[in-house]
C-alpha positions in Angstrom: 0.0 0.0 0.0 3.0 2.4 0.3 4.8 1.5 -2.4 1.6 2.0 -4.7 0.4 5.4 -3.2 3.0 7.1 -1.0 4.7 10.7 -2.3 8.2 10.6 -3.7 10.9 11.0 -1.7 12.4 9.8 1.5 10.6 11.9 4.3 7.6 10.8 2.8 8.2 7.2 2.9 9.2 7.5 6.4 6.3 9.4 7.4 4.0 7.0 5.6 5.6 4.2 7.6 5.6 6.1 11.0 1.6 6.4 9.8 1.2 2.8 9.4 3.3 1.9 12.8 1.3 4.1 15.1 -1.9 2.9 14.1 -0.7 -0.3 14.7 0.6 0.5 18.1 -2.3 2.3 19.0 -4.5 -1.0 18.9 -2.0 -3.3 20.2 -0.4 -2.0 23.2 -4.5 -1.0 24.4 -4.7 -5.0 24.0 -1.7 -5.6 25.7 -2.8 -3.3 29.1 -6.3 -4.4 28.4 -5.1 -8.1 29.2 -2.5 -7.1 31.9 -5.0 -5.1 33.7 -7.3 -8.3 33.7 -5.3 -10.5 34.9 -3.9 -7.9 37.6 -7.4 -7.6 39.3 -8.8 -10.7 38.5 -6.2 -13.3 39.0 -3.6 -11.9 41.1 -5.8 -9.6 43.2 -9.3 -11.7 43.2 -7.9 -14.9 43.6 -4.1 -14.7 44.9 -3.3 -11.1 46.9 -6.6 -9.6 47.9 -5.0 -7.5 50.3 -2.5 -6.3 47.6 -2.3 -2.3 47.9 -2.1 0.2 45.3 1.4 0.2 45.0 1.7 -3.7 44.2 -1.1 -3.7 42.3 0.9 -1.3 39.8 4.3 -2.8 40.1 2.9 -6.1 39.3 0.8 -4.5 36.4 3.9 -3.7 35.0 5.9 -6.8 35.0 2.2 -8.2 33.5 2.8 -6.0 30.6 6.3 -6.6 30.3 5.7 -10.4 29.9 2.3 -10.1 27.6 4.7 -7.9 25.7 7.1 -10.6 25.6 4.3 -13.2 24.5 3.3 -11.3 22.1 6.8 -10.4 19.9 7.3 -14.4 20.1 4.1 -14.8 18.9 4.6 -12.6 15.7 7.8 -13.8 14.9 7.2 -17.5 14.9 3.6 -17.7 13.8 3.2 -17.4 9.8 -0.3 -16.5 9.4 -2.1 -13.8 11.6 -5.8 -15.4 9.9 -5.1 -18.1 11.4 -4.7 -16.6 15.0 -7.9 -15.4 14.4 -9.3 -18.1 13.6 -8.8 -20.0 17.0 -9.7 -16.9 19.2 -12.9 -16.8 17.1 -13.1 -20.7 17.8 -12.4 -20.4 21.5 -14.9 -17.7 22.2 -17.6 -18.9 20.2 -17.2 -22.5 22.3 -15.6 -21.8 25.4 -17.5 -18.3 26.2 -20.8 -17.5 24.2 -22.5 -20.6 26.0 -21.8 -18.9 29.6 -21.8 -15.3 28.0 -25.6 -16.5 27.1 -26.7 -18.2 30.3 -25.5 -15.5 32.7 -27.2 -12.7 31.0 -30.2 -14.4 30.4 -30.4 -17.7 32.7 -28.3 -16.3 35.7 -30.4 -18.6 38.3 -30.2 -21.7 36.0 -26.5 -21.6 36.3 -23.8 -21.5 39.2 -19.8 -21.9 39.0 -19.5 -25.4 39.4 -21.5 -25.8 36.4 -19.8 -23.4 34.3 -16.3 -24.9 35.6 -16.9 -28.5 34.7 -18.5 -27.5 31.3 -15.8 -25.2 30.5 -12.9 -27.5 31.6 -14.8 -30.7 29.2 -15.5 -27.9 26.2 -11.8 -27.2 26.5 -10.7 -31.0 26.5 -12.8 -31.4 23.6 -11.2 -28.9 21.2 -8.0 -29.7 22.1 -8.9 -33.2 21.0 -9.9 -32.4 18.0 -7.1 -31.2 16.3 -6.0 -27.9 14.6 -3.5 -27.4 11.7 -2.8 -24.1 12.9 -1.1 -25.2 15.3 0.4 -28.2 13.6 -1.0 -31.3 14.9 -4.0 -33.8 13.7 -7.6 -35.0 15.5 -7.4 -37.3 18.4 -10.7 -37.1 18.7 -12.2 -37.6 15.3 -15.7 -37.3 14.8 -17.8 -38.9 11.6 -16.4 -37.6 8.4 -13.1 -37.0 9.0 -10.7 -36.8 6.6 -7.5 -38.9 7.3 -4.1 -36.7 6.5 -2.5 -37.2 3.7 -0.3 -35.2 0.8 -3.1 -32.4 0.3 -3.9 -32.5 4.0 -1.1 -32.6 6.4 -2.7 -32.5 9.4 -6.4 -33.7 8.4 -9.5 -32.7 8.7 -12.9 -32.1 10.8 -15.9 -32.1 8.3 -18.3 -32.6 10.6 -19.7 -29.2 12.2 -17.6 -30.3 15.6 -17.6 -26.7 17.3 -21.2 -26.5 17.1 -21.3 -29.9 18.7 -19.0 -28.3 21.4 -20.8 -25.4 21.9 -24.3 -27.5 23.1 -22.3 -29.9 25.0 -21.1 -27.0 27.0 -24.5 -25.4 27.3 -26.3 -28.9 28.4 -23.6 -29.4 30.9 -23.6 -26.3 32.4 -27.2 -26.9 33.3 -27.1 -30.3 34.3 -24.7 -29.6 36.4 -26.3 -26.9 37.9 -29.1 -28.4 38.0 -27.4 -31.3 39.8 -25.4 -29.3 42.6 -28.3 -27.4 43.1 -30.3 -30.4 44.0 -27.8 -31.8 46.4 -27.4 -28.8 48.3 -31.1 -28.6 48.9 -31.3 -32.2 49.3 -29.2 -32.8 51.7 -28.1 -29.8 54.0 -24.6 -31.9 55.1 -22.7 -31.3 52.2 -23.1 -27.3 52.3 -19.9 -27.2 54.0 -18.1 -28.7 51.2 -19.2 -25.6 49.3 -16.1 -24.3 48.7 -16.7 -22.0 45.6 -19.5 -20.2 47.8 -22.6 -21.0 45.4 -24.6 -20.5 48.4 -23.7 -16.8 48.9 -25.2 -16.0 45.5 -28.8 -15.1 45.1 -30.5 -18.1 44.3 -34.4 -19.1 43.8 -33.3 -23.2 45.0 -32.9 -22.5 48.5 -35.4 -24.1 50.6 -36.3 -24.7 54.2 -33.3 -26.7 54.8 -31.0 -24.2 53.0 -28.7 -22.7 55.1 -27.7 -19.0 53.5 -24.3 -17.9 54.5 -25.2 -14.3 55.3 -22.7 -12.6 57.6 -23.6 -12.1 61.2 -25.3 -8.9 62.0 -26.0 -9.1 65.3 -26.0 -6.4 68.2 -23.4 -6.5 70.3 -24.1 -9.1 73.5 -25.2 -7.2 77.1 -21.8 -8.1 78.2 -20.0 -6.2 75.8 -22.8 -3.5 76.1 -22.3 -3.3 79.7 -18.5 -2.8 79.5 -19.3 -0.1 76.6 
């Protein structure tokens, strides 16, 4: 494109690059703090350091971005085709997320984590197993249709409709299994203490008689401790 309509000379053809670069740059290093920032408060604050203060938080939003940064100059120098990265992000989101994306926003009490953990974890397993030449390995998994590798196909070939398949198994398992935990927690009030992902906390429409909520204890203060007030 700047070879066919860039002005003569050499400032020009400098400029028209500098052009090109920072538009580039200005979409990829918003993706690159976009992701750092994520996994800052939602992995290494939510789930590892909740008592991580302002100034951690930052420094280790930095070495995030230093090692996304990293990632992602490996990533353009060794991959070949940048369609094809697209391809399997497209792939990924359309089997691993759109099915909880969908049930959350419009069936949030028909769904809890355990059931969008096991469905996710199994929708994950199942693409992996069935193969990508993108990424340079064949179908372990192969479902009716498939076409064996050979000289025109290196790696093979899924002509079944496979993610689609994926995509309901994910959505009936993240019901069922709701739908299953739901019914043992109700069912029998013992195993609420093996909750350990907190389901119970969450506003839910299952809780019955025997449902113990875990609601934080609001009491008033005991005479004892009024009296020595």
């Amino acid at each position: 494109i700047i070879n066919n309509y860039k002005s003569s000379g050499i400032n020009a053809e400098y400029g028209g690059l500098g052009a090109v670069s920072a538009a580039v740059m200005s979409s990829t290093d918003s993706s690159i703090l976009g992701v750092s920032t994520m996994f800052t408060r939602n992995v290494f604050n939510k789930v590892f350091y909740p008592g991580a203060s302002d100034k951690v938080m930052v420094w280790f939003l930095r070495l995030v971005v230093v090692v996304n940064t990293v990632i992602a100059m490996l990533i353009a120098i060794f991959v070949k085709t940048v369609y094809g990265l697209y391809l399997i992000c497209s792939d990924l989101v359309f089997i691993l997320l759109f099915p909880h994306l969908v049930m959350v926003v419009h069936f949030p009490k028909r769904t809890n984590k355990y059931g969008m953990i096991a469905a996710f974890l199994l929708a994950f397993f199942l693409r992996v197993l069935s193969g990508e030449p993108v990424l340079k390995y064949s179908a372990i998994l192969k479902f009716p249709a498939y076409v064996e590798p050979g000289e025109d196909n290196e790696y093979g070939k899924q002509r079944f409709p496979f993610r689609n398949l994926i995509m309901l198994i994910n959505f009936v398992v993240t019901i069922l299994v709701t739908a299953l935990t739901n019914y043992l927690l109700k069912k029998y009030p013992a195993l609420q203490k093996y909750d350990f992902l907190d389901v119970l906390s969450e506003p839910q429409d299952f809780c019955g008689e025997n449902c113990v909520q875990k609601i934080p204890d609001t009491r008033s203060p005991s005479k004892e401790t009024e009296q020595s007030l």
